[in-house]
C-alpha positions in Angstrom: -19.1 18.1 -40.0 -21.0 17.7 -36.6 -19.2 15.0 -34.4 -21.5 12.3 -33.8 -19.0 10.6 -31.5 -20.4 12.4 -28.2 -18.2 14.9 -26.1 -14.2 14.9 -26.0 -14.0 15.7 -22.9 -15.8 13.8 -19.7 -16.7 16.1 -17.1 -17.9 13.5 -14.9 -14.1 12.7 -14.3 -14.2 15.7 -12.1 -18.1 16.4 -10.7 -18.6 13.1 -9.9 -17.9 12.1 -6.3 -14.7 10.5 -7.1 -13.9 13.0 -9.0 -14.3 15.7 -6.4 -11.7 12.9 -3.8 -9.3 13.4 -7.2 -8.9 17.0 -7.0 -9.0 17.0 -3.3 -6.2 14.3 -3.2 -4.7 16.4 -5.8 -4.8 19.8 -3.5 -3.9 18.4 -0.7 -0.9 16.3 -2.3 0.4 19.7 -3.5 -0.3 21.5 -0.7 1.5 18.9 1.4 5.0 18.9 -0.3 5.1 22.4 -1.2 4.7 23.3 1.9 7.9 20.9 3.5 9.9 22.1 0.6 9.0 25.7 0.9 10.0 26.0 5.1 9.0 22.8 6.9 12.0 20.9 5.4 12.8 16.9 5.6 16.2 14.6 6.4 17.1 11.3 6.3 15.4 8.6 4.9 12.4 9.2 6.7 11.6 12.9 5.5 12.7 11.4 2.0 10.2 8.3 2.1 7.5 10.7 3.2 8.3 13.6 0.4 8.7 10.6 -2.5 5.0 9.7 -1.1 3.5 13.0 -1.7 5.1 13.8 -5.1 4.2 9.7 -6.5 0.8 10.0 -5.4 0.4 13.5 -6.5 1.7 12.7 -10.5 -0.4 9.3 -10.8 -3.4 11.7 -9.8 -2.8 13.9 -11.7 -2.4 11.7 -14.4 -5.8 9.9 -13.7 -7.8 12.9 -13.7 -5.9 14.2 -17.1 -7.0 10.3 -18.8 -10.1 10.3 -17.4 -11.1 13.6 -18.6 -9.9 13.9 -22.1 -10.5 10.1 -22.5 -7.6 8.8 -22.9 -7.6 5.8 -20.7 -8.8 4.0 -23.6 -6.5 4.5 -25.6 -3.7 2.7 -22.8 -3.3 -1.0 -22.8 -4.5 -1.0 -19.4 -7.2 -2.1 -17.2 -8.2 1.5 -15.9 -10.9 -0.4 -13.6 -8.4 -1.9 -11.8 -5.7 0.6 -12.1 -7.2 3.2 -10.3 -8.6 0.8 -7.7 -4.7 -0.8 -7.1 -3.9 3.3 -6.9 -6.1 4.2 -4.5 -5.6 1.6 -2.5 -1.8 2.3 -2.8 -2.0 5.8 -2.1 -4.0 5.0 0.7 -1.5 3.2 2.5 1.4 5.3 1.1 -0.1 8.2 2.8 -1.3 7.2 6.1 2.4 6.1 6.8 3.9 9.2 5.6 1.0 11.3 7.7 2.4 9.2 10.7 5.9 9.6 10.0 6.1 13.5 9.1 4.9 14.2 12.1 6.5 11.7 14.5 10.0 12.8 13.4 9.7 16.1 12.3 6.8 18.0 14.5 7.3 19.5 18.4 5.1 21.2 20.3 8.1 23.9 21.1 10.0 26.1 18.6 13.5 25.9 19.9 15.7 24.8 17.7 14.7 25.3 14.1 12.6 28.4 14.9 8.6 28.9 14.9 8.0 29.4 11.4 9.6 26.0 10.5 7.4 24.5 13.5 4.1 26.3 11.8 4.6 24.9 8.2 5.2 21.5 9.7 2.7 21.4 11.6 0.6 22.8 8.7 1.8 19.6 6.3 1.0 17.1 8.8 -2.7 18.4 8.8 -2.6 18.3 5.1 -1.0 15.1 5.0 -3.9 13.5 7.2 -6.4 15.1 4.8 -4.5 13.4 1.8 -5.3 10.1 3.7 -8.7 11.1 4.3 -9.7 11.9 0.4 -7.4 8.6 -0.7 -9.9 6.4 1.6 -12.5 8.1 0.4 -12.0 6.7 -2.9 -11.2 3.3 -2.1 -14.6 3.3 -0.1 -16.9 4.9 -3.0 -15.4 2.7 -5.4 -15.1 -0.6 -3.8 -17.3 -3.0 -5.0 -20.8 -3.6 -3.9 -22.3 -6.8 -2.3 -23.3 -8.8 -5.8 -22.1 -6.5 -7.8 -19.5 -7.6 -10.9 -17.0 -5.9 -11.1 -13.2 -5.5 -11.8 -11.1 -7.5 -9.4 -9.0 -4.9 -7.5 -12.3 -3.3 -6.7 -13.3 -6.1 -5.0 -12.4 -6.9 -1.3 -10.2 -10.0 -1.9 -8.0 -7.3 -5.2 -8.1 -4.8 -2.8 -6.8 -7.3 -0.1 -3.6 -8.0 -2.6 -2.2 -4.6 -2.6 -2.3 -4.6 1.3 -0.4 -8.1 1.5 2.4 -5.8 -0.7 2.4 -3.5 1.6 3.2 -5.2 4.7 5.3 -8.1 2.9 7.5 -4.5 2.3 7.7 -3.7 5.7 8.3 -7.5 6.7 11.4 -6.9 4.2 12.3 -3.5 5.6 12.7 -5.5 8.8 15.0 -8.2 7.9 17.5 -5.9 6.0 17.6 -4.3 9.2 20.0 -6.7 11.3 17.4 -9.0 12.1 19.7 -11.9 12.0 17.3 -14.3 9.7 21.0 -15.8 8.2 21.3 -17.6 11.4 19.2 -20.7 11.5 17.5 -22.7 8.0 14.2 -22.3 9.4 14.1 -18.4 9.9 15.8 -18.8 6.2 12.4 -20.4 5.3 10.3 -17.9 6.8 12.2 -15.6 4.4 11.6 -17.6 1.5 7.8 -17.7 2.3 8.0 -14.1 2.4 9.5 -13.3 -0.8 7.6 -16.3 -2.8 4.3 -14.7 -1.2 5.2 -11.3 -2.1 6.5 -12.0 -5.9 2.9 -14.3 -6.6 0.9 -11.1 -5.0 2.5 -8.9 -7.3 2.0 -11.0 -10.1 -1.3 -10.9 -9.4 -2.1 -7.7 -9.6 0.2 -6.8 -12.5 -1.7 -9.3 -14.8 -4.7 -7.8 -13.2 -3.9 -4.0 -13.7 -2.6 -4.7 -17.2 -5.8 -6.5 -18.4 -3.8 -10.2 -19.6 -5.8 -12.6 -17.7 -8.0 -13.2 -20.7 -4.3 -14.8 -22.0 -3.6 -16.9 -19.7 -4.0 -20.5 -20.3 -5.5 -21.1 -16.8 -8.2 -19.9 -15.4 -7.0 -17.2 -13.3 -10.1 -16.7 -11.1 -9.3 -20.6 -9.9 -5.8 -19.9 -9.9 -6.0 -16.6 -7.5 -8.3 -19.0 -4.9 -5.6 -22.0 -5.1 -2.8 -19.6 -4.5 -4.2 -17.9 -1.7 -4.7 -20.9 -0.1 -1.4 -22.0 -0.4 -0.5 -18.9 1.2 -2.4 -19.2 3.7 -0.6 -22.6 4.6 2.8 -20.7 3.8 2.5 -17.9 6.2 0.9 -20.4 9.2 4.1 -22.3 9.0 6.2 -19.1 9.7 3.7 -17.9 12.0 4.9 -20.4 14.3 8.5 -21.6 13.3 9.3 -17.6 13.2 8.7 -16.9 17.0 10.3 -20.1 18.1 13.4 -19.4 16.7 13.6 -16.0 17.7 11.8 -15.7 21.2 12.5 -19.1 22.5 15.4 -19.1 25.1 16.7 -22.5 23.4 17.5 -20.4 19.8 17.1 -16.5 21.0 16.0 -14.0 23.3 12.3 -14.2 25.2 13.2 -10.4 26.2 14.6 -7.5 24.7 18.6 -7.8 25.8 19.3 -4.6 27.7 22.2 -3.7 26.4 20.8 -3.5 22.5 20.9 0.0 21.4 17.7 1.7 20.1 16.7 1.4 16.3 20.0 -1.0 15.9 18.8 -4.5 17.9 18.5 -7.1 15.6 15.5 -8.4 18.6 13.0 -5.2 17.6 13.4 -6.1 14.0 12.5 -9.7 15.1 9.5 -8.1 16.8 8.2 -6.2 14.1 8.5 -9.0 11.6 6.7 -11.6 13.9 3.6 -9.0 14.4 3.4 -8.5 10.4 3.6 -12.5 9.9 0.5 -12.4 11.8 -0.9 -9.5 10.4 -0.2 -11.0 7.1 -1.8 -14.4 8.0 -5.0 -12.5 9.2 -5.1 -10.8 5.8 -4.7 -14.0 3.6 -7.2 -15.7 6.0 -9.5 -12.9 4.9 -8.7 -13.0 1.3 -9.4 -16.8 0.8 -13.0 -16.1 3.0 -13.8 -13.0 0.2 -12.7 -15.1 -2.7 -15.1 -17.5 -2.2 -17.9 -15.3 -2.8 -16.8 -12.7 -5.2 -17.7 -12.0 -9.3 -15.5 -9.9 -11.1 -14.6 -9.1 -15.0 -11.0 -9.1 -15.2 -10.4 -7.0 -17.7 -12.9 -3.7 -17.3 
C-alpha cells in the first residue's frame, strides 16, 4: 500500500535557512571541542564551564535536527516552538561566554610554555567557538518573531527576554557565592531574596511555556506573565538602590576597592559585579514589561 501520509522524513529541517545555522552550529560545536580535547587542552573550572558548553549545545542540536527531520517532535510532549527558540537563545548566551572565556584564559600570542602546537589548536577553537556564536544568533534572529505576527511565546521578544533574565540572575548568583558578604546586613539579605524569587518565577515561566501546560492552568497565563513582570520590575528597583548603599556607601562598606584585597578573592569585586547585573537585570525587566504589552502569541505551538 502507497502511504498517503506524505514523506517520513522533512528535509526542510536541514535546507531551510535554519536548518543550514543547525548544521553549522552543529560543525562548529564539534569542531570546537574536539579540537581542545585533541591538543588545545582546558583546566579549572573555567576550561570545564567552556567544554560543558560546547558538548550541551552540541547534543541538544543534534537532537533537534534528528526530531525535526524524522518527525519526531510530535510525538514529544513538548512545545517544539518554543523549545528550540528557549535553545537558541540558550546556546546563544552559553556560547558567547565560553568564546570569551577560552580565549581570555587559555590563548597567548607566544608559545613558551605549553609549546606552539598547543598555542595553534587554541587559537584554532577560539575562532570556532566565535563562529558557534555567530550560527547560534543566527537562529535566534531568523526565528524570532515578526512585528504582528502570532506566534509561540519564546519566540517573541518579551520569551526571548525570559531566558536572558536566567542568565544573568546565574551570574548575579555566581557572584554572591563568591565571598560577597551579602550575610552581613538584612537588606543585602533582601536583595538576595529578590534575586532568587525573580529567578525561580522566570524559570517557571518558561518551563510551563517549553512544556506546552499553560492551556492547564487555571489563570490566564498571558495576564499572569504581564503582572509578574511588573512586580519584578518593582523587585529589582528596590535592590537597585538598597544594594549599592549598603555596599558602596562609606557608612555600611567601601566607596573604593580596599588595596589590600587580593585579585579574584575581594568580597568588593563580587559586590561590583552584582550591582552592574541588578541594573542590567532592571533594564531587561523594564524592556520585558514594554514588549509584553504589545505582543500575541499561542502558547502551545
Amino acid at each position: 500500500m502507497e502511504s498517503t501520509g506524505g514523506p517520513y522524513l522533512n528535509t526542510a529541517a536541514v535546507t531551510s535557512p535554519v536548518g543550514i545555522a543547525r548544521l553549522l552550529q552543529m560543525t562548529f560545536g564539534c569542531a570546537t571541542f574536539s579540537l581542545v580535547a585533541h591538543q588545545g587542552g582546558f583546566s579549572a573550572a573555567y576550561g570545564t564551564f567552556c567544554m560543558f558548553v560546547w558538548t550541551f549545545c552540541f547534543a541538544i542540536t543534534v537532537f533537534i535536527i534528528a526530531c525535526e527531520f524524522t518527525r519526531l517532535h510530535s510525538c514529544l510532549s513538548l512545545s517544539w516552538g518554543n523549545f528550540t527558540a528557549a535553545f537558541a537563545m540558550l546556546a546563544t548566551l552559553m556560547s558567547v561566554t565560553a568564546a570569551v572565556i577560552y580565549p581570555l584564559y587559555f590563548v597567548q600570542v607566544g608559545c613558551y610554555p605549553i609549546g606552539c602546537q598547543v598555542r595553534d589548536f587554541r587559537i584554532a577553537a577560539s575562532v570556532f567557538a566565535g563562529l558557534l556564536f555567530i550560527t547560534y544568533a543566527a537562529e535566534v534572529f531568523l526565528t524570532r518573531a515578526k512585528p504582528g505576527q502570532i506566534t509561540s511565546y519564546m519566540a517573541t521578544v518579551s520569551g526571548l527576554l525570559k531566558i536572558v533574565q536566567a542568565f544573568v540572575a546565574c551570574i548575579i548568583f555566581g557572584a554572591l557565592v563568591n565571598d560577597s558578604q551579602y550575610g552581613k546586613y538584612v537588606a543585602t539579605q533582601w536583595c538576595v531574596a529578590v534575586y532568587s524569587f525573580c529567578f525561580v518565577v522566570t524559570v517557571v515561566v518558561v518551563a510551563f511555556s517549553v512544556t506546552g501546560k499553560t492551556a492547564l492552568l487555571w489563570f490566564p497565563f498571558e495576564r499572569s506573565v504581564v503582572i509578574y513582570t511588573f512586580g519584578a520590575v518593582l523587585l529589582y528597583a528596590s535592590a537597585a538602590v538598597i544594594w549599592p548603599v549598603f555596599c558602596f556607601d562609606s557608612k555600611y562598606g567601601s566607596p573604593r576597592r580596599p588595596g589590600l584585597c587580593a585579585k579574584g578573592k575581594c568580597p568588593w569585586d563580587s559586590q561590583l559585579v552584582i550591582a552592574i547585573f541588578t541594573y542590567v537585570n532592571l533594564l531587561l525587566y523594564v524592556l520585558d514589561l514594554a514588549y509584553s504589552q504589545r505582543i500575541r502569541f499561542v502558547p502551545h505551538i
